[in-house]
C-alpha positions in Angstrom: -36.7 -13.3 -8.9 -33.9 -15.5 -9.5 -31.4 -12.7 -10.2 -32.2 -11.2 -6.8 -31.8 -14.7 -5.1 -28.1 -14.8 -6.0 -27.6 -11.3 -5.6 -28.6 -12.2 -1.9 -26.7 -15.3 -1.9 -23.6 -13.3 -2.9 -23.6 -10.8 -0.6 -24.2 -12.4 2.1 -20.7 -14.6 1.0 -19.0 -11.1 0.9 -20.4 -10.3 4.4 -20.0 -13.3 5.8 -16.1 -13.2 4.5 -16.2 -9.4 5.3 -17.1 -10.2 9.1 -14.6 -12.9 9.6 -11.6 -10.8 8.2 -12.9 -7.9 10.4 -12.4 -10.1 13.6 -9.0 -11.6 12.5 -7.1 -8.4 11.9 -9.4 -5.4 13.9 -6.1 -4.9 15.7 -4.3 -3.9 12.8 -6.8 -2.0 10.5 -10.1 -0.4 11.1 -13.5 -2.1 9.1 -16.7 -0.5 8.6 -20.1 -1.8 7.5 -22.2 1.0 6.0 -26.2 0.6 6.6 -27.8 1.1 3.3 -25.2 0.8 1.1 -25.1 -0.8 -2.5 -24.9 -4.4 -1.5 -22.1 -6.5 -1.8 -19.7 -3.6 -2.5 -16.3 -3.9 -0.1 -14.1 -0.4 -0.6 -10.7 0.1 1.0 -10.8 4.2 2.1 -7.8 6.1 2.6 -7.7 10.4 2.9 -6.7 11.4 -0.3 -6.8 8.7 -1.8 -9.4 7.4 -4.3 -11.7 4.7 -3.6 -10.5 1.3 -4.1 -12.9 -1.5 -4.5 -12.4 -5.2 -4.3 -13.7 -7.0 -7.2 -12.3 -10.5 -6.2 -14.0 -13.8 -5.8 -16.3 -13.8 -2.0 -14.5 -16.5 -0.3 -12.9 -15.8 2.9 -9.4 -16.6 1.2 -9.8 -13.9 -1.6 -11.1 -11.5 1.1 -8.3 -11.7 3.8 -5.8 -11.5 1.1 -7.2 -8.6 -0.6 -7.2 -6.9 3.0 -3.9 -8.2 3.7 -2.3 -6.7 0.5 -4.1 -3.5 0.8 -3.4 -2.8 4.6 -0.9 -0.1 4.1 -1.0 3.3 2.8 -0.5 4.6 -0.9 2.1 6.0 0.2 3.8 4.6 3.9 5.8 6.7 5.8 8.6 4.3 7.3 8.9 4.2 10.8 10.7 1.8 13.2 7.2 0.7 14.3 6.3 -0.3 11.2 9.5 -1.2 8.5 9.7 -4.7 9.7 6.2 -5.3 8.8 6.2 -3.3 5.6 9.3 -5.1 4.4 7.9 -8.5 5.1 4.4 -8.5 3.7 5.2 -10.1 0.8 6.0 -7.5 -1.8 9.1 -5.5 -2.9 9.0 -1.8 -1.1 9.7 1.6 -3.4 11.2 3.9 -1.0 11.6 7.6 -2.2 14.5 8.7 1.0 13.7 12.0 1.2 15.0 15.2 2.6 11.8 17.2 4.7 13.9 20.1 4.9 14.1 20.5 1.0 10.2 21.0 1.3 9.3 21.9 -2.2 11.7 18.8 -4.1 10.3 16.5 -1.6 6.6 17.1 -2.3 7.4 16.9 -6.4 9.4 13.9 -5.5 6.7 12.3 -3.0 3.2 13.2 -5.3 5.4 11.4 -8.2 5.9 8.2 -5.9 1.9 8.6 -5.2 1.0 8.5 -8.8 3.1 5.6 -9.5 1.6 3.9 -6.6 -2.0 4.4 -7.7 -3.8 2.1 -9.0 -5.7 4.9 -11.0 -3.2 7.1 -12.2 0.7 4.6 -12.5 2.2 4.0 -15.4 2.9 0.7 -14.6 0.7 -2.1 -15.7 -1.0 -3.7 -12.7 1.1 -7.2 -13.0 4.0 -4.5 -12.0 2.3 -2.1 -10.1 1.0 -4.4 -7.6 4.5 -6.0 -6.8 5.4 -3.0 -4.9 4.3 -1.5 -1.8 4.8 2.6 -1.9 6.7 4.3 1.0 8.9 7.2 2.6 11.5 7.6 4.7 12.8 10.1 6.2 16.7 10.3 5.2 18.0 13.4 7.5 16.4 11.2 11.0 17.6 7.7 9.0 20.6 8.5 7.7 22.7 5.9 9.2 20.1 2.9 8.2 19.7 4.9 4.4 23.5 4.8 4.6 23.5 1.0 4.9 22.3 1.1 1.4 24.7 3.8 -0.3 22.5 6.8 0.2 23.7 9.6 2.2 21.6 13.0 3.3 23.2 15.1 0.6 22.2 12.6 -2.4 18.7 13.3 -1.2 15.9 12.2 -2.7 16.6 9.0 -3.9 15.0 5.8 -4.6 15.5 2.4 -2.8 13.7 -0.2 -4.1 13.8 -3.4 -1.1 13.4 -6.9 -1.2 13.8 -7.9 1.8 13.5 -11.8 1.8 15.4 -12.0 -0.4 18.2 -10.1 0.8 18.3 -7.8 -2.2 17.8 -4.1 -2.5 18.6 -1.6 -5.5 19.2 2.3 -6.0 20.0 4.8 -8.7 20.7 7.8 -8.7 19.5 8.6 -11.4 15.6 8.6 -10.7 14.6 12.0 -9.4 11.6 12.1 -10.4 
């Protein structure tokens, strides 16, 4: 009937886009298409992380940036083969600096950063949440770039929150948790 016509016509918009955005960026994420799944469904999967489905228009535009927002982690681990990308994709980065040594504050520290990074579980409204990319660094093997914005080794964990087009980055010592 009519309501399976534009089901048909929909989906095949959402593959369509879903195949083009897949080609563009393949050397910079990995894309799946599942045989005999619920149509018109597009999911970003990450271990341990729930499902996160895009419910956005299914134009190519709406597509690529959904992908394009969503192409990192929950939760990053900064590296130098990936900080200039992360602080440039558009968004603000929260930065726990952590201390791996100090193994048990680090994962309370880290699964804190996690939940207010999810989109299931934050605190933070959505218009906030999604501002933010979620990430950690090490700040033992860093310490002289984590130093470069007043946080030394023996203040670990902290927070750095990074704006980097804008030149702007803020920390308090306060937030531990």
């Amino acid at each position: 009937g009519p309501a399976t016509r534009h089901c048909q016509t929909v989906c095949a918009a959402l593959g369509e886009a879903f195949g083009e955005v897949a080609k563009k960026w393949s050397h910079e994420q990995t894309f799946v298409r599942v045989t005999g799944a619920a149509l018109g469904t597009l999911t970003k999967l990450e271990h341990g992380v729930g499902r996160q489905a895009y419910l956005g228009l299914h134009s190519l535009p709406a597509v690529e940036s959904w992908v394009r927002g969503e192409r990192f982690p929950l939760l990053t681990s900064i590296s130098t083969s990936n900080f200039a990308a992360l602080a440039n994709a558009g968004r603000m980065v929260a930065i726990g600096v952590v201390d791996p040594g100090a193994t048990e504050r680090t994962a309370a520290f880290l699964d804190a950063l996690k939940r207010l990074g999810s989109a299931t579980s934050s605190p933070l409204h959505e218009s906030t949440r999604s501002r933010f990319y979620f990430a950690s660094l090490d700040g033992v093997q860093w310490a002289e770039f984590a130093q470069r914005y007043n946080i030394s080794p023996e203040q670990l964990p902290r927070m750095l929150v990074l704006d980097a087009p804008r030149k702007v980055f803020f920390e308090d010592a306060s937030v531990d948790e």
